[in-house]
LOTIBA-475941 format. One record per atom (N, C-alpha, C): x, y, z; chain; atom name. Coordinates in steps of 0.1 Angstrom, whole numbers. Layout:
# residues N
+-------+-------+-------+---+----+
|     X |     Y |     Z | c |  a |
+-------+-------+-------+---+----+
|     X |     Y |     Z | A | CA |
...
+-------+-------+-------+---+----+
This chain:
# residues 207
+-------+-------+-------+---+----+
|     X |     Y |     Z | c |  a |
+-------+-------+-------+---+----+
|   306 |    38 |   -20 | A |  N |
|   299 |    37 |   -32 | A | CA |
|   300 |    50 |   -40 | A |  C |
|   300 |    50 |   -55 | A |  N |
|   306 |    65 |   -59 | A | CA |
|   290 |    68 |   -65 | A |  C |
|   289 |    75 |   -67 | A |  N |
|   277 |    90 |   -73 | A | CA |
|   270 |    79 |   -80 | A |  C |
|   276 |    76 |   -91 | A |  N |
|   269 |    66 |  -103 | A | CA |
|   263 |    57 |   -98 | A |  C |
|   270 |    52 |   -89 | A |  N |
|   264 |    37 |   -82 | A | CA |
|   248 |    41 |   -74 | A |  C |
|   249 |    50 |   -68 | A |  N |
|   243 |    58 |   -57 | A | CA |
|   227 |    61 |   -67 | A |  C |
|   231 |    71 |   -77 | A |  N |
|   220 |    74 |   -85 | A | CA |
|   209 |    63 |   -89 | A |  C |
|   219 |    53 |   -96 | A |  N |
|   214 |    36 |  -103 | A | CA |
|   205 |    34 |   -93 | A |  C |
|   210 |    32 |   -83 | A |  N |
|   197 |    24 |   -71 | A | CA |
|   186 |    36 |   -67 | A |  C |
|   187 |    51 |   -65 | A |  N |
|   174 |    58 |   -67 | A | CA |
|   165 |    55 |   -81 | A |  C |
|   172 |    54 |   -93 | A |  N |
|   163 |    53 |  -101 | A | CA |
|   155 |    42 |  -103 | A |  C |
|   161 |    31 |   -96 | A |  N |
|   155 |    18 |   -91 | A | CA |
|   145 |    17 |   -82 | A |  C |
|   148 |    26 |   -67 | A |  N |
|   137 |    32 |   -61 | A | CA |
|   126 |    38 |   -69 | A |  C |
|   129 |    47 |   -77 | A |  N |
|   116 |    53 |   -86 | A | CA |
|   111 |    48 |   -92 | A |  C |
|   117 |    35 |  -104 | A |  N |
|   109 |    28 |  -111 | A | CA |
|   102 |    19 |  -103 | A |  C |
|   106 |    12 |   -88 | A |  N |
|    95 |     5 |   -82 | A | CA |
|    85 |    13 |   -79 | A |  C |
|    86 |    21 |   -74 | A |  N |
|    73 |    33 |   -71 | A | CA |
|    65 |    37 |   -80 | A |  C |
|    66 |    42 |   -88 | A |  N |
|    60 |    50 |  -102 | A | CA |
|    59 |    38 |  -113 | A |  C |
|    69 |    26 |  -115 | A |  N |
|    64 |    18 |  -125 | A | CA |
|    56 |     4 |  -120 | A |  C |
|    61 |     2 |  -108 | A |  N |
|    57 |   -10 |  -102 | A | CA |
|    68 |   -20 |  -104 | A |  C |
|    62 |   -33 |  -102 | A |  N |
|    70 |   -43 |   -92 | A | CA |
|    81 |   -51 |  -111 | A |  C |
|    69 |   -49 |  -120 | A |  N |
|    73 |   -56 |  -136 | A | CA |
|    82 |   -48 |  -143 | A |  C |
|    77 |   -32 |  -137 | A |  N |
|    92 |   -25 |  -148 | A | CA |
|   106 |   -29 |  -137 | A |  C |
|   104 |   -22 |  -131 | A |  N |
|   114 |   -26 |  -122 | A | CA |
|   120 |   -41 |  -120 | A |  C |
|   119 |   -53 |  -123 | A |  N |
|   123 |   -64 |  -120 | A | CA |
|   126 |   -63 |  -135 | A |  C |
|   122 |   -59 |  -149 | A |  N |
|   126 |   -62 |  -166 | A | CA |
|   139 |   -53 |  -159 | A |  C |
|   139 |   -39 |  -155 | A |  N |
|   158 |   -33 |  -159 | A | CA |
|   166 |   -40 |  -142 | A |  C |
|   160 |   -45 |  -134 | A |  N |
|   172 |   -57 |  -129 | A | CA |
|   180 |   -67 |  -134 | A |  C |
|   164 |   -76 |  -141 | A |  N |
|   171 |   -86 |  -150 | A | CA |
|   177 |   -83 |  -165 | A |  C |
|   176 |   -70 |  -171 | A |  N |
|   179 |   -71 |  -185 | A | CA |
|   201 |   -74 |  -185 | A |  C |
|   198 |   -82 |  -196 | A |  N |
|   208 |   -88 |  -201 | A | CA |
|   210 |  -106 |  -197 | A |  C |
|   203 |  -105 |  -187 | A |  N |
|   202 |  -115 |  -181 | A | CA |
|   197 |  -128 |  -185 | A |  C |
|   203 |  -140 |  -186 | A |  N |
|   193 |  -154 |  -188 | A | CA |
|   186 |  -161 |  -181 | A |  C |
|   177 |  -161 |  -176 | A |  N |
|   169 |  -164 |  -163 | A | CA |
|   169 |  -184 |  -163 | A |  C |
|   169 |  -184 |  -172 | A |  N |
|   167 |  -200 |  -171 | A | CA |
|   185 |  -204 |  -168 | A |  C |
|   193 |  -197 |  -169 | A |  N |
|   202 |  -197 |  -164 | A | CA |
|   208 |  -200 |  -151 | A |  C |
|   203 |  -185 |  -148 | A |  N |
|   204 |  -178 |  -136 | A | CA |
|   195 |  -179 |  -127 | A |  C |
|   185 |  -186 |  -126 | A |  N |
|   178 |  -189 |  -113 | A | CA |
|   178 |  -198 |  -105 | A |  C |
|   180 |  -198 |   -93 | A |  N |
|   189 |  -206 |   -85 | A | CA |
|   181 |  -216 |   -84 | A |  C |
|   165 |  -219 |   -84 | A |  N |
|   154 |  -228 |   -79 | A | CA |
|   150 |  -238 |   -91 | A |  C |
|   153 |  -230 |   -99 | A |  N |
|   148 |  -238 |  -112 | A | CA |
|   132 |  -230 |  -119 | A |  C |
|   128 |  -224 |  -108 | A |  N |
|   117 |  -214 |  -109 | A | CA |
|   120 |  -195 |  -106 | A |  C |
|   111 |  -187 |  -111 | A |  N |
|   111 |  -182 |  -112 | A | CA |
|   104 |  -167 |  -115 | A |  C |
|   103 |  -156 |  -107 | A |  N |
|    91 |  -146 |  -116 | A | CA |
|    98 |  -135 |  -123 | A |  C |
|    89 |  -135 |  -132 | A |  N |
|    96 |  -130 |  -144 | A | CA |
|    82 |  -115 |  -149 | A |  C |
|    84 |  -104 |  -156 | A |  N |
|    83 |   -97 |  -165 | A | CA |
|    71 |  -104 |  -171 | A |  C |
|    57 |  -100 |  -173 | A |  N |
|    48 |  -113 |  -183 | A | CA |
|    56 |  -112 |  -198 | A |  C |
|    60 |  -100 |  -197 | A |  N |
|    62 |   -93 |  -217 | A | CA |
|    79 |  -104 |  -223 | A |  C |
|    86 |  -110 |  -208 | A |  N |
|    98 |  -114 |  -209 | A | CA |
|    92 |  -126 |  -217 | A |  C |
|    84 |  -132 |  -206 | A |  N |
|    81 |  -150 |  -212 | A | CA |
|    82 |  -153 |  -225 | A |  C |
|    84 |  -163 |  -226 | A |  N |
|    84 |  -164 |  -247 | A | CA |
|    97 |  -161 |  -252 | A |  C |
|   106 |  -151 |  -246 | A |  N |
|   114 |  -146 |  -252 | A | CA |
|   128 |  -147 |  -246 | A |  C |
|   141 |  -147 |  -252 | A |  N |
|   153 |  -151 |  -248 | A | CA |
|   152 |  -163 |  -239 | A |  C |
|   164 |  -163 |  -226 | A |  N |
|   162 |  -176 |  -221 | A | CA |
|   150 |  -180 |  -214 | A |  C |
|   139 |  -175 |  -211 | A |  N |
|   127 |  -174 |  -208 | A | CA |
|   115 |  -189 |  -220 | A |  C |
|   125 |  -189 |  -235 | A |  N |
|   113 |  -196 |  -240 | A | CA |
|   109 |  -210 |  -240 | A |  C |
|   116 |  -215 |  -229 | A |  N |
|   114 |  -228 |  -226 | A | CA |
|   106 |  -229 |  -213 | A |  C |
|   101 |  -221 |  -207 | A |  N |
|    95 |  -218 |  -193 | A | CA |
|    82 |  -222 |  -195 | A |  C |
|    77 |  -227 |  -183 | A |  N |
|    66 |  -234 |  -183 | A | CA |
|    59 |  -226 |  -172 | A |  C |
|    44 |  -217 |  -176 | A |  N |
|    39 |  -210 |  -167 | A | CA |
|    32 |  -214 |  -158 | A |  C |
|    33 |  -208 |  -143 | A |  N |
|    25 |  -221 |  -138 | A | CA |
|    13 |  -211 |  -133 | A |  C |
|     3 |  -214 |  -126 | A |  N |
|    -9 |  -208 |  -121 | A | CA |
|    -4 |  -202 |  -112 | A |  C |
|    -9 |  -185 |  -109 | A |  N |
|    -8 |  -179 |  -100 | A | CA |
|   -17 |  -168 |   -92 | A |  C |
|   -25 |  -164 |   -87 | A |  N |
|   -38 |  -158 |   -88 | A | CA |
|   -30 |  -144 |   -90 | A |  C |
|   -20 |  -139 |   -80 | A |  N |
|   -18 |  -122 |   -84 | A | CA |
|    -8 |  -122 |   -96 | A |  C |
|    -2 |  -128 |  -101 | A |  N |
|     9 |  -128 |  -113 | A | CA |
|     8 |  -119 |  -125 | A |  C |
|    -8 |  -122 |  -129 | A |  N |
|   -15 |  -117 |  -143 | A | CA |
|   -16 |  -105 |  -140 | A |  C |
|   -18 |   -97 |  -127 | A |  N |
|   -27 |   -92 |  -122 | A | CA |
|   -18 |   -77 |  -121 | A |  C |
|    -4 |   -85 |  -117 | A |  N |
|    10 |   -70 |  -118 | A | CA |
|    18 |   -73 |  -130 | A |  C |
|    10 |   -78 |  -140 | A |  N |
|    21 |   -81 |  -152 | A | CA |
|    33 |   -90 |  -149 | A |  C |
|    31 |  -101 |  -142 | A |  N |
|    44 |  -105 |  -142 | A | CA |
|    38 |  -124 |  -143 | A |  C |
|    48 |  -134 |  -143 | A |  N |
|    49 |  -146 |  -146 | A | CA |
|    57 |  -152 |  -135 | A |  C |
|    47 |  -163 |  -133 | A |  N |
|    57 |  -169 |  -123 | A | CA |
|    64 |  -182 |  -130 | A |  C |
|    72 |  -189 |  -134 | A |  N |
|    78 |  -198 |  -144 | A | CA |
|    86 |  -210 |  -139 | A |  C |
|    87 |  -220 |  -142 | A |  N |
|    97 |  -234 |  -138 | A | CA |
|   108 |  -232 |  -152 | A |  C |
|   113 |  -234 |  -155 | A |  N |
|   125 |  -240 |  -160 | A | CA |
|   130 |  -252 |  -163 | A |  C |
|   133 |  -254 |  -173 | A |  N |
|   140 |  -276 |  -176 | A | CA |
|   151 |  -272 |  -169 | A |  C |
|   157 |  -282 |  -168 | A |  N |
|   172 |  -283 |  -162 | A | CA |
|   174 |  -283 |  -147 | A |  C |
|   186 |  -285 |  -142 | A |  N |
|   188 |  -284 |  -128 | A | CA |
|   188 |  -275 |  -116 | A |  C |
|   183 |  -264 |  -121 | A |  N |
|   179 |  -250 |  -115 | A | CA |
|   189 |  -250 |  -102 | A |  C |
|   202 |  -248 |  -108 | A |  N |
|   218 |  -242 |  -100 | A | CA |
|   221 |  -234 |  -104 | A |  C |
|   213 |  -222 |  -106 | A |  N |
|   221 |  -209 |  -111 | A | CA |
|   222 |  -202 |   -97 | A |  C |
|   232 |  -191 |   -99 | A |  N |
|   238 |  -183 |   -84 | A | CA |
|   229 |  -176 |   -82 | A |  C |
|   215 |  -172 |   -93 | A |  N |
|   209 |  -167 |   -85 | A | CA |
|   213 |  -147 |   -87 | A |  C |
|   208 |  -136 |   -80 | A |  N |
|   208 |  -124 |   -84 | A | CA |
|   217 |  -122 |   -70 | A |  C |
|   228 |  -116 |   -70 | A |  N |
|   239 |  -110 |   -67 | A | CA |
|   242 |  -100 |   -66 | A |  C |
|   256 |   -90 |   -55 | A |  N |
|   260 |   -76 |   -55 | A | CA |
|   251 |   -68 |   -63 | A |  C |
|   253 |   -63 |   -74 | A |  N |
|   245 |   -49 |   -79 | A | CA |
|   234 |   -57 |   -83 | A |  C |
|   230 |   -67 |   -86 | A |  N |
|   214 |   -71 |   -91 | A | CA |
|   206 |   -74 |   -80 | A |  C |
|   211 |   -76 |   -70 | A |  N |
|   205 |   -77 |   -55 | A | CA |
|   203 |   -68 |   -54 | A |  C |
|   210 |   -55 |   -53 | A |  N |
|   209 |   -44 |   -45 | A | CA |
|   200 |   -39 |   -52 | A |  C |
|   200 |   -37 |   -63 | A |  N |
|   190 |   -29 |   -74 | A | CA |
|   175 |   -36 |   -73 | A |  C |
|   175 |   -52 |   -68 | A |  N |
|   162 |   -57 |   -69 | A | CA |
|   154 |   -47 |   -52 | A |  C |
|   162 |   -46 |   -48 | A |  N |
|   162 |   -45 |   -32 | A | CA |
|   153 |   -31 |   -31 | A |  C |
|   162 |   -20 |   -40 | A |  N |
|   157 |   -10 |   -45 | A | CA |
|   147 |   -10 |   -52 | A |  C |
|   139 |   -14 |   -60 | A |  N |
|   127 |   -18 |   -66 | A | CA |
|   118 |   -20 |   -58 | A |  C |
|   123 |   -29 |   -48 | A |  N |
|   112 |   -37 |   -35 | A | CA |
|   111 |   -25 |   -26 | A |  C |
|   121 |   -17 |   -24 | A |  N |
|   117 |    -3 |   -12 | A | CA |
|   109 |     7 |   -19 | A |  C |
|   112 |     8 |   -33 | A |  N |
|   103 |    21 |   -41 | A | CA |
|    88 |    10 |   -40 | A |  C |
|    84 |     3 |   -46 | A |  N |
|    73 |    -4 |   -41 | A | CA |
|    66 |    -3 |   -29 | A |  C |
|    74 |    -9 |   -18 | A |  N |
|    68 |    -7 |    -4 | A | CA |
|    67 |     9 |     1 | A |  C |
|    71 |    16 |    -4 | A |  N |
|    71 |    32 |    -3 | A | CA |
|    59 |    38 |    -9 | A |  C |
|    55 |    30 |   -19 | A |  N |
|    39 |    35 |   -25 | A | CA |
|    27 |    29 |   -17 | A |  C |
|    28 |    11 |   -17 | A |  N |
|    19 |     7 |   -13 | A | CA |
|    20 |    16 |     7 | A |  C |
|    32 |    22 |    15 | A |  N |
|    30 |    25 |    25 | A | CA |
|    22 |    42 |    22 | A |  C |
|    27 |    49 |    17 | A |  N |
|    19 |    61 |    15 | A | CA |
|     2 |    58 |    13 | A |  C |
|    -5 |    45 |     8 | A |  N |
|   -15 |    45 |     8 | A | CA |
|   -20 |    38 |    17 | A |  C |
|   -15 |    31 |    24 | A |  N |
|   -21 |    25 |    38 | A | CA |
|   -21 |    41 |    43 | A |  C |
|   -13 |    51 |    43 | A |  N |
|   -14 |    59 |    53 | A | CA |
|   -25 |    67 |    55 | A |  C |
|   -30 |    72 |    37 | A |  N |
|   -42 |    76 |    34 | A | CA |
|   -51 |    73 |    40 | A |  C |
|   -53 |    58 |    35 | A |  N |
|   -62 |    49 |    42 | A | CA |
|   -68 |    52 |    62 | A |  C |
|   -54 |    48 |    66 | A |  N |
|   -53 |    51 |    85 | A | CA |
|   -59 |    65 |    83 | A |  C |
|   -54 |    77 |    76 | A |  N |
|   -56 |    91 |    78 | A | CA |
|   -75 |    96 |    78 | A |  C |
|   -80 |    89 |    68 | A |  N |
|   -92 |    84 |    70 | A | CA |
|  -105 |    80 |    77 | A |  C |
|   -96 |    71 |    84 | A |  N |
|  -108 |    63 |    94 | A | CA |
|  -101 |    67 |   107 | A |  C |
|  -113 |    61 |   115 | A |  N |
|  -111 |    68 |   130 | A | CA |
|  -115 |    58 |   138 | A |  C |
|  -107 |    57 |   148 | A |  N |
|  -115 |    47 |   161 | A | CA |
|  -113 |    53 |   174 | A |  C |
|  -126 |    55 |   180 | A |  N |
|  -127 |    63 |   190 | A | CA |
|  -124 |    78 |   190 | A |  C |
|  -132 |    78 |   176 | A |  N |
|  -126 |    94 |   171 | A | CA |
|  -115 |    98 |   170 | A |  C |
|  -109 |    94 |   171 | A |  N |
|   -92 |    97 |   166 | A | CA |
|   -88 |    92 |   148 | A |  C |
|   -81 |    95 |   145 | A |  N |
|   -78 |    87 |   133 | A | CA |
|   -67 |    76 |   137 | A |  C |
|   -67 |    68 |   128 | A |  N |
|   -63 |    57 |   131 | A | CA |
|   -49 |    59 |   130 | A |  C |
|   -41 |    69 |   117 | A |  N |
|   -27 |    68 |   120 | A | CA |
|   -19 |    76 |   132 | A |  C |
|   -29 |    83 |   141 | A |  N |
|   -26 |    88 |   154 | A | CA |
|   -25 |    75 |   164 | A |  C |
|   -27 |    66 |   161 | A |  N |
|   -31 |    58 |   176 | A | CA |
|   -14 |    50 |   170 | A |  C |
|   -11 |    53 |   189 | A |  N |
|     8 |    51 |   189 | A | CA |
|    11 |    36 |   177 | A |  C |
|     0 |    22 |   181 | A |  N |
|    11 |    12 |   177 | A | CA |
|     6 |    19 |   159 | A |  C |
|     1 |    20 |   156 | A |  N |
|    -3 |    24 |   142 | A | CA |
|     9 |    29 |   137 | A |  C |
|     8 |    40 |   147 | A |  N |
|    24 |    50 |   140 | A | CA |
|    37 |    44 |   142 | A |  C |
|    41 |    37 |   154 | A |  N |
|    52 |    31 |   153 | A | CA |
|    53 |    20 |   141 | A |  C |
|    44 |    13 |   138 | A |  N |
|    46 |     3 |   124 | A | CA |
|    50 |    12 |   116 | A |  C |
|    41 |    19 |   114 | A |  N |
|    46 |    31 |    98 | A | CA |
|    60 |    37 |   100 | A |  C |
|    60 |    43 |   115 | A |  N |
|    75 |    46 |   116 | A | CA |
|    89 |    35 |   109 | A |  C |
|    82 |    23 |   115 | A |  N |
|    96 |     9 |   115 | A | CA |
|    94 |     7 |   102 | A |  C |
|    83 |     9 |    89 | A |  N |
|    85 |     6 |    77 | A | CA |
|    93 |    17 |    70 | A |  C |
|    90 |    27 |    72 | A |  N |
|    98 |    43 |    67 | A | CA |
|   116 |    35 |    71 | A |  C |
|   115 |    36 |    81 | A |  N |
|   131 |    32 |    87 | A | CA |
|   137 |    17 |    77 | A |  C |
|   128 |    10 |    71 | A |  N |
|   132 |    -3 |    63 | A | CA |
|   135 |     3 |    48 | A |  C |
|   125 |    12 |    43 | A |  N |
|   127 |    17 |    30 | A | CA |
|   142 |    25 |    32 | A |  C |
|   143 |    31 |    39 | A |  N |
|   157 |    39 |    42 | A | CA |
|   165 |    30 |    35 | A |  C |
|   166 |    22 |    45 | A |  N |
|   176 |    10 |    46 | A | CA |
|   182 |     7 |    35 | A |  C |
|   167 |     0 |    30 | A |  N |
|   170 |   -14 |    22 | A | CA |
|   173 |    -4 |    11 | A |  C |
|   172 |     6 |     2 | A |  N |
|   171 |    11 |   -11 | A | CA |
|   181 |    19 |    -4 | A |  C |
|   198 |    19 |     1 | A |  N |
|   208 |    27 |     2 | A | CA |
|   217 |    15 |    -4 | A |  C |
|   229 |    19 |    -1 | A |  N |
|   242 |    13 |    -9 | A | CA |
|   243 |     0 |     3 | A |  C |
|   242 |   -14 |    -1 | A |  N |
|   250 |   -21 |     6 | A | CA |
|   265 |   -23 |    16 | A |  C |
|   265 |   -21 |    25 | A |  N |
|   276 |   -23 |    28 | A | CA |
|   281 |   -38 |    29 | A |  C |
|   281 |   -48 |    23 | A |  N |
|   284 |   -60 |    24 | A | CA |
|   272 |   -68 |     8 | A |  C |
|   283 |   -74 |     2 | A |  N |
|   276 |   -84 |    -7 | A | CA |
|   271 |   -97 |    -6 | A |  C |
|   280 |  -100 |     8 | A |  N |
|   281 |  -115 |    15 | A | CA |
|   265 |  -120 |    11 | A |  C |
|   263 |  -129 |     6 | A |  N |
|   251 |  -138 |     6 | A | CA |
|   240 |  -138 |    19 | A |  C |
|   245 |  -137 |    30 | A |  N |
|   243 |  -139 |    43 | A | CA |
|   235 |  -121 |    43 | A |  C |
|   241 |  -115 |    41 | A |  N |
|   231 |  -100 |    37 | A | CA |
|   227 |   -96 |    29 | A |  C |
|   231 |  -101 |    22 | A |  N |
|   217 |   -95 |    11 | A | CA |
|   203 |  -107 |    13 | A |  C |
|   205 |  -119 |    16 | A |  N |
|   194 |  -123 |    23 | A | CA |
|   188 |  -114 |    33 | A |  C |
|   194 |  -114 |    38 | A |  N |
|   190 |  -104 |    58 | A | CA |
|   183 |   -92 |    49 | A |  C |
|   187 |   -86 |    39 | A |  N |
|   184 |   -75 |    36 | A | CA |
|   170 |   -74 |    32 | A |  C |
|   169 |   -87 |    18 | A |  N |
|   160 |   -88 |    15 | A | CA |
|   144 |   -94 |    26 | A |  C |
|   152 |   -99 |    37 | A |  N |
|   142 |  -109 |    46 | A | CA |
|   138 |   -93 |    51 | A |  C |
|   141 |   -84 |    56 | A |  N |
|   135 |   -71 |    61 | A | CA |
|   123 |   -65 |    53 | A |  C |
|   127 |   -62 |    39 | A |  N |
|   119 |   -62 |    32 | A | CA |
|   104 |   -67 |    30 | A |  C |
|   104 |   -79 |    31 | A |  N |
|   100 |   -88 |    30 | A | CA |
|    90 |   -86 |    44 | A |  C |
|    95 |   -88 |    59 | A |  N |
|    88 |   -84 |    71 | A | CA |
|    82 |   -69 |    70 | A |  C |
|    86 |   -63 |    64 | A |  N |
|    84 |   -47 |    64 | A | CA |
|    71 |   -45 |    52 | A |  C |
|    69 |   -55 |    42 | A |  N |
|    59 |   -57 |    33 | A | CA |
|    45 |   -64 |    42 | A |  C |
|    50 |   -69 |    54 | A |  N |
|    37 |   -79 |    58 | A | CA |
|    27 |   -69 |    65 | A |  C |
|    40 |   -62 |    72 | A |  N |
|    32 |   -51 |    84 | A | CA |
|    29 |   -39 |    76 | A |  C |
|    30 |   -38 |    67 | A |  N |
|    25 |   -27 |    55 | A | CA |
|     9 |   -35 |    49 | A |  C |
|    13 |   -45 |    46 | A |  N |
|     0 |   -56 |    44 | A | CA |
|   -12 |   -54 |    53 | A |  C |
|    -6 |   -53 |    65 | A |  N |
|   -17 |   -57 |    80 | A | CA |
|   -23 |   -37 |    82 | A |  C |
|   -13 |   -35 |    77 | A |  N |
|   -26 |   -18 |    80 | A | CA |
|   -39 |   -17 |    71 | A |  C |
|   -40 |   -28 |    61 | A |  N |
|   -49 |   -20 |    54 | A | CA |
|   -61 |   -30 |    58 | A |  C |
|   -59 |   -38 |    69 | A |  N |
|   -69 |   -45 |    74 | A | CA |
|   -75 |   -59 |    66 | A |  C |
|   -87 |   -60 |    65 | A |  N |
|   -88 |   -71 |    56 | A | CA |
|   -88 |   -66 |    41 | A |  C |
|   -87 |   -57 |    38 | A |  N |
|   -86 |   -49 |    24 | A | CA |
|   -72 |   -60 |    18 | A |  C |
|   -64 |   -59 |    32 | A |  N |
|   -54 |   -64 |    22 | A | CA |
|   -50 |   -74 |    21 | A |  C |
|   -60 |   -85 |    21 | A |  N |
|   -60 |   -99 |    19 | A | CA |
|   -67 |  -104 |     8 | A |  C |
|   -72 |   -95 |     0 | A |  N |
|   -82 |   -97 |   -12 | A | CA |
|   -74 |   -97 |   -23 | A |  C |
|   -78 |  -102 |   -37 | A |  N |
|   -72 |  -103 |   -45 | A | CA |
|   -67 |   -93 |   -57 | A |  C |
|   -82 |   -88 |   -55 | A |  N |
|   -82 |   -74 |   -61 | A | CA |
|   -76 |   -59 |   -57 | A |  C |
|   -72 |   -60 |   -45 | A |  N |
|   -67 |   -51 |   -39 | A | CA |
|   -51 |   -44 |   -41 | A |  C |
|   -45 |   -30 |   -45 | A |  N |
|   -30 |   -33 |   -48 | A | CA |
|   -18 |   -42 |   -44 | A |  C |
|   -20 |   -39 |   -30 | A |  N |
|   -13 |   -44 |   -20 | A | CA |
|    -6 |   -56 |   -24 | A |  C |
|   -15 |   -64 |   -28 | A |  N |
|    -9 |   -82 |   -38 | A | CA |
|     2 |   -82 |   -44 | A |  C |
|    11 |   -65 |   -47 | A |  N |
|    23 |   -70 |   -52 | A | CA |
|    27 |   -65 |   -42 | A |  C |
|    30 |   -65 |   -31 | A |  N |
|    39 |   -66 |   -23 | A | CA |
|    46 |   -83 |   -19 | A |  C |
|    32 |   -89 |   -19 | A |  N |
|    34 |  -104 |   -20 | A | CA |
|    41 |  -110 |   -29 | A |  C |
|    36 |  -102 |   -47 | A |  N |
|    49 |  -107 |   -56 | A | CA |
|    61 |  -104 |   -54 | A |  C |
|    62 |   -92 |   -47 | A |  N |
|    73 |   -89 |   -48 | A | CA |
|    86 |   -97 |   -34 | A |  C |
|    78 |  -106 |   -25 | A |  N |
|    83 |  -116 |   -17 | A | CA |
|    88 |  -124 |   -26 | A |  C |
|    75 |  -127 |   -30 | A |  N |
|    79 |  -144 |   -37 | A | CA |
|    89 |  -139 |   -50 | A |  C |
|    94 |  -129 |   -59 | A |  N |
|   104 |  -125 |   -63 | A | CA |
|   115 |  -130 |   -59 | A |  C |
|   117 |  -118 |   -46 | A |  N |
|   130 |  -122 |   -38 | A | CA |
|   133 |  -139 |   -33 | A |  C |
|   123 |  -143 |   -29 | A |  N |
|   128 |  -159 |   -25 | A | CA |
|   130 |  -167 |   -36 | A |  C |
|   123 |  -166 |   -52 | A |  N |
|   131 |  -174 |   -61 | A | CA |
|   138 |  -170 |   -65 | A |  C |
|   144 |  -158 |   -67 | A |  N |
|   159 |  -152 |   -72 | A | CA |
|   170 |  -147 |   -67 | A |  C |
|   168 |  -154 |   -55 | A |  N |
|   180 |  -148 |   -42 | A | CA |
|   184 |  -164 |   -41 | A |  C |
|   197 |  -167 |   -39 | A |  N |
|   201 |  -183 |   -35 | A | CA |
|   201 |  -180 |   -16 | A |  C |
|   193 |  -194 |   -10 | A |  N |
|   199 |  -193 |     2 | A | CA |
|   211 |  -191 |     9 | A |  C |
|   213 |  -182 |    16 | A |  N |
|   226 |  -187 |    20 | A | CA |
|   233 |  -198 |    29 | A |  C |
|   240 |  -204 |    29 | A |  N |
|   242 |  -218 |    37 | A | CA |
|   242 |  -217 |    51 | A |  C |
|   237 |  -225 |    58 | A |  N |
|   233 |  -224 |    71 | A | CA |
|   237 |  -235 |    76 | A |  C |
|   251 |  -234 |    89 | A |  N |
|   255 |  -240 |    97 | A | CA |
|   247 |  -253 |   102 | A |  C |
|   251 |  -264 |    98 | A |  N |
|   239 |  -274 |   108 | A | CA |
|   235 |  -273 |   120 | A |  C |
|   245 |  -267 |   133 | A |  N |
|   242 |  -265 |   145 | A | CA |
|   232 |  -251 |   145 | A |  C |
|   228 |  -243 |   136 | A |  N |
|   224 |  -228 |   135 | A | CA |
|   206 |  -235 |   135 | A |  C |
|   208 |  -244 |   127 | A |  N |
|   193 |  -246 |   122 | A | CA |
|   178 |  -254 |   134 | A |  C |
+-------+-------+-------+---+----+
């Protein structure tokens, strides 16, 4: 991957971190026609996008955290067979999704740093630290240069993410099952990846 390529996805990193889950998903998708390009027929979108370009035929549906991170979640007329977000718009969504999970993790850590059980703090106690360890080790990952575009990885890639967002979810205890709480775009930023990534095809004997 050369310098240029390399840089693009830090700054993707940073805008998921510092802007959140809505700046970061508008410069993945920009240029893009979503009603196009979405593989499901549905889709989350930018709130500021809806209404506008291929977006104005979208029909919003109800979402409790949507409003909440600036963003929309939308259906689409037509047969919703678009390919879906691919090589550099994968990778760059991917990067968005690790600067994200890199903030909401710094504040679970806060959080652990905080409280104490059995007088200890909580991000001392081993399985505590090994989670935080295995999420640190997923941000690495996922927000570096792909080595493979294959459909079959950048799902895998995105599916880590995705596992690495739940156990980021589970440290903040029941905090982070509330509605009001930040954490909830980590969730959008799941349901993101699964309507804008195409499955990849799975062997009948696999399944």
């Amino acid at each position: 991957m050369n310098g240029a390529a390399a840089d693009d996805l830090r700054r993707c990193r940073d805008l998921g971190r510092d802007g959140g889950l809505a700046a970061g998903l508008a410069a993945v998708l920009e240029g893009l026609d979503p009603a196009a390009e979405a593989p499901g027929g549905a889709a989350v979108l930018p709130a500021a996008a809806v209404g506008a370009g291929g977006a104005g035929s979208a029909e919003v549906l109800p979402h409790p955290f949507a409003a909440l991170e600036g963003l929309a979640v939308v259906r689409f007329g037509g047969s919703g067979a678009g390919p879906g977000l691919t090589g550099r718009r994968a990778a760059r969504l991917a990067a968005v999704r690790a600067g994200l999970l890199s903030r909401m993790l710094d504040t679970a850590v806060e959080r652990l740093t905080d409280r104490r059980f059995g007088g200890i703090p909580l991000i001392d106690h081993q399985l505590v630290g090994g989670s935080v360890a295995d999420v640190v080790t997923e941000i690495a990952v996922t927000s570096a240069a792909p080595e493979s575009d294959s459909a079959e990885a950048v799902w895998d890639r995105h599916e880590r993410l995705t596992e690495a967002g739940w156990v980021t979810t589970r440290l903040f205890g029941a905090e982070g099952y509330i509605t009001d709480h930040p954490v909830r775009a980590l969730y959008m930023s799941a349901l993101a990846a699964d309507l804008w990534l195409a499955r990849p095809d799975v062997p009948e004997g696999a399944r």
